[in-house]
N, C-alpha and C positions, 0 to 999 in steps of 0.2 A: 113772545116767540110766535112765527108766524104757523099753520096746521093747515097740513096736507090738503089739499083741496080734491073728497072722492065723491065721487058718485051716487056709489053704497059701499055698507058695509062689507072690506073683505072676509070670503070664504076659511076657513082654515083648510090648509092643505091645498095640491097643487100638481102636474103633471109630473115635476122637477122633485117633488119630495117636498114636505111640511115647513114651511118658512122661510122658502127660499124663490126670487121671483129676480127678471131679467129688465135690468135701469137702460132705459134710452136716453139721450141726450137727442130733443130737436129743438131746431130756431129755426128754421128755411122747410120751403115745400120739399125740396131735396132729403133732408136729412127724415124729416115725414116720411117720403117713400121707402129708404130706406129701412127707415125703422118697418113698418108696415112688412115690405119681401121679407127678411129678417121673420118675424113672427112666423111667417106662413111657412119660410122653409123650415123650423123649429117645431110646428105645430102646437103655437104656444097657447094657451087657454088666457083667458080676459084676467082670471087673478094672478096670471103670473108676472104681468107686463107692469111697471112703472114707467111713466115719459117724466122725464128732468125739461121743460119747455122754457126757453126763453123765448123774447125778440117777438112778444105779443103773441107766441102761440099758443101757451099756457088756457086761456078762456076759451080757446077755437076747438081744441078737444077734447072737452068736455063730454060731448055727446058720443067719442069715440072711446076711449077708455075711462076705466076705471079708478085708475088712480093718477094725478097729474100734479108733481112738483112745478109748483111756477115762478121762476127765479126772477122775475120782475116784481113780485110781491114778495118774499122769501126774504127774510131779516136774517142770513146765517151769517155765522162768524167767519171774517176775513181772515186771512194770513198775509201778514208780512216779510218778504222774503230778509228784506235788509234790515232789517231789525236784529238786535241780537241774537244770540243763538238760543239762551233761556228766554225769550220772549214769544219766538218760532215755535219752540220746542210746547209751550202754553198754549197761545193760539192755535196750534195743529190741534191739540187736546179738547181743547171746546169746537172744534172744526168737526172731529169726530164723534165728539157727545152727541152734540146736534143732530148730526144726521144716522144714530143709532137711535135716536128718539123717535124718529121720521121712520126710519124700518120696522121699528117696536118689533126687535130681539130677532127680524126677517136675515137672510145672508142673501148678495145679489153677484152678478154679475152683470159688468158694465160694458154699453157700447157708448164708444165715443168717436169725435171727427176724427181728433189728434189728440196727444198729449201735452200741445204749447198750452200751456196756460195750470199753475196752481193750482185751480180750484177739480181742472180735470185731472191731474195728477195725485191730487189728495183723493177722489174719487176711485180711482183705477190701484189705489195702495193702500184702501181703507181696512181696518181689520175684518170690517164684514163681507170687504168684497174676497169673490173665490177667482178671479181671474177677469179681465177686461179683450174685448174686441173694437174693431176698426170698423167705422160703417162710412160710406161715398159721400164725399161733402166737397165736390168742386172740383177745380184743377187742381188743388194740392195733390189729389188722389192720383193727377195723372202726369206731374212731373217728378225730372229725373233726382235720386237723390244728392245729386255734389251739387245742384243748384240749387236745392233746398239748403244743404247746409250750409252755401254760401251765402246765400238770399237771407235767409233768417237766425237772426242771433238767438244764441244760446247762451243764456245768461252764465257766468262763472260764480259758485256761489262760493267757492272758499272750503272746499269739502274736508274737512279738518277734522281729526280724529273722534275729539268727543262731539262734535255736530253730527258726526255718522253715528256715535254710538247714542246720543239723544233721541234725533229723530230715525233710525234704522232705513235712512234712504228712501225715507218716504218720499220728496221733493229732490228724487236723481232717475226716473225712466228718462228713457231717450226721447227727446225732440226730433220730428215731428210724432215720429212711431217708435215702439220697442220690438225690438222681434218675438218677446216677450208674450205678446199677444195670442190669444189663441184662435181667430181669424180675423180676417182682414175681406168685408164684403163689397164688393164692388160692381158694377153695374156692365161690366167689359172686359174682353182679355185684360184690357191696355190698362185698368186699374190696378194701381200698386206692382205694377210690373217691373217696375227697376227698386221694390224692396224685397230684402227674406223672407218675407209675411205668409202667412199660411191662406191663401189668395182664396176666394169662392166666390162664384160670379153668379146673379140673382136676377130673375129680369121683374124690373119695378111695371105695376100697371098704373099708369097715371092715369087722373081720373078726366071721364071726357067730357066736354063743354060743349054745350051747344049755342056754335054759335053764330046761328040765324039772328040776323037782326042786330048782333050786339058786337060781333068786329070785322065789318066788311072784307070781302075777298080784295088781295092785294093790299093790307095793312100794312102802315110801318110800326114794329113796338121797337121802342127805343130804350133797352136796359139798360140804367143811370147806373152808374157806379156809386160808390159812397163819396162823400166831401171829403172824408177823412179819412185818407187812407194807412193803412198799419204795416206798412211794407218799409223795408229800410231804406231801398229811394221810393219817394214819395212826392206829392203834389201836396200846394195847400193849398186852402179852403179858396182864398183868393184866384188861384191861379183855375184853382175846378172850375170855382161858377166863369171865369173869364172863358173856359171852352165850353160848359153849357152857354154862352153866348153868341159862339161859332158855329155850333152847332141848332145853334136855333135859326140862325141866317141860312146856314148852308140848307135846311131844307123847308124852308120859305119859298112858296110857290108853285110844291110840289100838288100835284090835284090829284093826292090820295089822303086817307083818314090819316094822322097821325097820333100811337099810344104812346103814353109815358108808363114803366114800370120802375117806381120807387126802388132804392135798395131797404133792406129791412132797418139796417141799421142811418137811416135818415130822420132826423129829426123832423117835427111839425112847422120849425121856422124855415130849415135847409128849402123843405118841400114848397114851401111859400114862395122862397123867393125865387127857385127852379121854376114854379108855374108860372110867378110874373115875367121870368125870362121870357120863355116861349110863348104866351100869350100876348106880349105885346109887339113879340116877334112875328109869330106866324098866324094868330087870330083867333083861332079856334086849334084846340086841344083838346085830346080827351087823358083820362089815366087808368089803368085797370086798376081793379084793388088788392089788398095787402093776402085778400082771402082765397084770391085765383093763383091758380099753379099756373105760372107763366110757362113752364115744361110743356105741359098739356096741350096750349096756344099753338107751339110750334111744333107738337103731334099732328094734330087736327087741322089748322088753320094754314092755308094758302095766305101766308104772312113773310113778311121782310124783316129780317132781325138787324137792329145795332145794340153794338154792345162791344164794350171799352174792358179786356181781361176779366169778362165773365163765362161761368160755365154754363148756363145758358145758351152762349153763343157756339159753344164747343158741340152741346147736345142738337142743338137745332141742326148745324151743317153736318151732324149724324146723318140726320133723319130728313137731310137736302133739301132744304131751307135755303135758301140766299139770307148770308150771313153776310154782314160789311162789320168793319172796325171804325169807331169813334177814334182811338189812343193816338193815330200821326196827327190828330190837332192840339196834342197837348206840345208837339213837336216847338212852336211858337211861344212858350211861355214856363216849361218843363221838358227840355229835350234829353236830360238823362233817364224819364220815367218809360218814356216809347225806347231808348237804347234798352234799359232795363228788363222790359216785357218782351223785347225778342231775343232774350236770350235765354228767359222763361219760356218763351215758344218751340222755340229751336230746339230745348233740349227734353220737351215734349215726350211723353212714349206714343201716344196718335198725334197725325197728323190733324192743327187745327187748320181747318179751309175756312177762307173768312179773306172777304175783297178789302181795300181802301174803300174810306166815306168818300173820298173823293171820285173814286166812281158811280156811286150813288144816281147822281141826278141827270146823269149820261142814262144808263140802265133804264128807270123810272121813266123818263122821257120818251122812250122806244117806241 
């Protein structure tokens, strides 16, 4: 069994009362900030906070808090949803052991992105938890709800008498959110504004970057999307790198620095063969790293954003950026994924401003 990865020993007792301390969920600089505003407007003390980190942040916060689950190394027990019902019913059971070992006899309350996914749903119904919240983690936060629930399946599990009365509903909160929750933090009016959620809006201090020397005035950073995307229309892996191909053409020749910004979820081979793209495409490449808040970039930096349905590109043209869209070049190879994303746009609670790539090199040229 894998052990809690702390700092020091925690304190007994605690702002909140004796034993009881408030669980983050981060994987993205995003969900970092959030968690961070979050603390300050609670005024939470260093022993009260656990971060749940995945997606290699786990080792990165180290120096920041105190206590850090890091589910990249973390051997806990899985659940099976389609498994029998006495199998579920098992597995949830060591699901919870586990991680009442990991509190040692602590009760928490959880902030999470969303509720898709089992492992956050077992988390936000666990006996030790006292109730769970919503923290900003992307567009999700800022579209409307009938295209979430269209967009994203919701499994049917077969809710059947004695499966309710086995597991007590512990794997039935609502997808994506419950109303359930007891807030819902967001970075803007426009977050979670088309849910009932009990709405509090936080303003995040990204941290700033200086940066002299290390990303020239008039950049382009180029936010990659994943290969693999988990959206019900979808591109594959094929069809991806075929428009990181197009895209490595189309800005060929441009006489500005050009960044690559990884997504997090990109594997060391993906990234390989993305650099051999544009390397042998355009010539010279740079790429920021996994440990810069690419937010920050487009705070501070007199930079050019591309980016194919990320929220990066949403926050930049916040904060008037020149945003462009990669997604009409998948039009060539995946054209129901561009139909798809504008009706994800369109039914938007802010307006995202973001040009065609295809105006690009008109613009840049000027």
């Amino acid at each position: 069994m894998s052990v809690v990865t702390t700092k020091r020993r925690l304190r007994s007792g605690n702002g909140t009362g004796a034993g009881y301390v408030h669980a983050f969920i981060v994987h993205s600089g995003l969900t970092l900030q959030a968690c961070r505003a979050v603390i300050r407007h609670l005024d939470l003390a260093e022993d009260e906070v656990v971060v749940i980190a995945g997606r290699g942040f786990g080792t990165r916060l180290m120096d920041e808090f105190r206590e850090v689950w890091d589910l990249d190394l973390m051997a806990y027990p899985k659940v099976d949803i389609f498994k029998a019902t006495l199998t579920i019913w098992s597995q949830v059971r060591r699901f919870d052991d586990h991680f009442k070992q990991l509190l040692g006899g602590r009760e928490y309350h959880f902030y999470t992105v969303h509720l898709m996914g089992y492992f956050y749903q077992l988390l936000a119904s666990h006996p030790s938890c006292t109730g769970f919240s919503f923290i900003e983690d992307g567009l999700l936060s800022y579209r409307s709800r009938a295209n979430v629930r269209r967009s994203i399946g919701v499994p049917q599990l077969g809710w059947g008498r004695f499966r309710r009365y086995l597991l007590q509903d512990r794997l039935a909160l609502d997808w994506p959110y419950d109303v359930r929750a007891h807030a819902a933090y967001g970075f803007s009016d426009h977050s979670y504004a088309d849910w009932k959620l009990n709405r509090v809006v936080l303003e995040p201090r990204w941290p700033r970057i200086d940066l002299s020397g290390s990303l020239p005035k008039g950049s382009v950073v180029c936010i990659l999307a994943p290969a693999y995307s988990s959206s019900k229309v979808r591109w594959s892996p094929e069809q991806y790198f075929a428009v990181m191909s197009d895209l490595s053409h189309l800005l060929r020749g441009l006489r500005v620095p050009i960044y690559l910004k990884y997504h997090p979820d990109q594997k060391p081979d993906e990234r390989m063969l993305i650099r051999t793209i544009f390397r042998n495409t355009i010539g010279s490449v740079e790429e920021i790293g996994d440990d810069v808040q690419v937010e920050s970039l487009c705070v501070d930096g007199d930079v050019t954003v591309l980016s194919c349905g990320s929220s990066v590109g949403l926050y930049a043209a916040l904060w008037g950026r020149r945003v462009y869209s990669y997604m009409s070049l998948f039009n060539r190879v995946a054209p129901a994924v561009v139909a798809d994303w504008e009706k994800v746009r369109s039914s938007m609670t802010v307006v995202m401003r973001e040009l065609n790539v295809d105006e690009l090199r008109a613009d840049l040229m000027r």
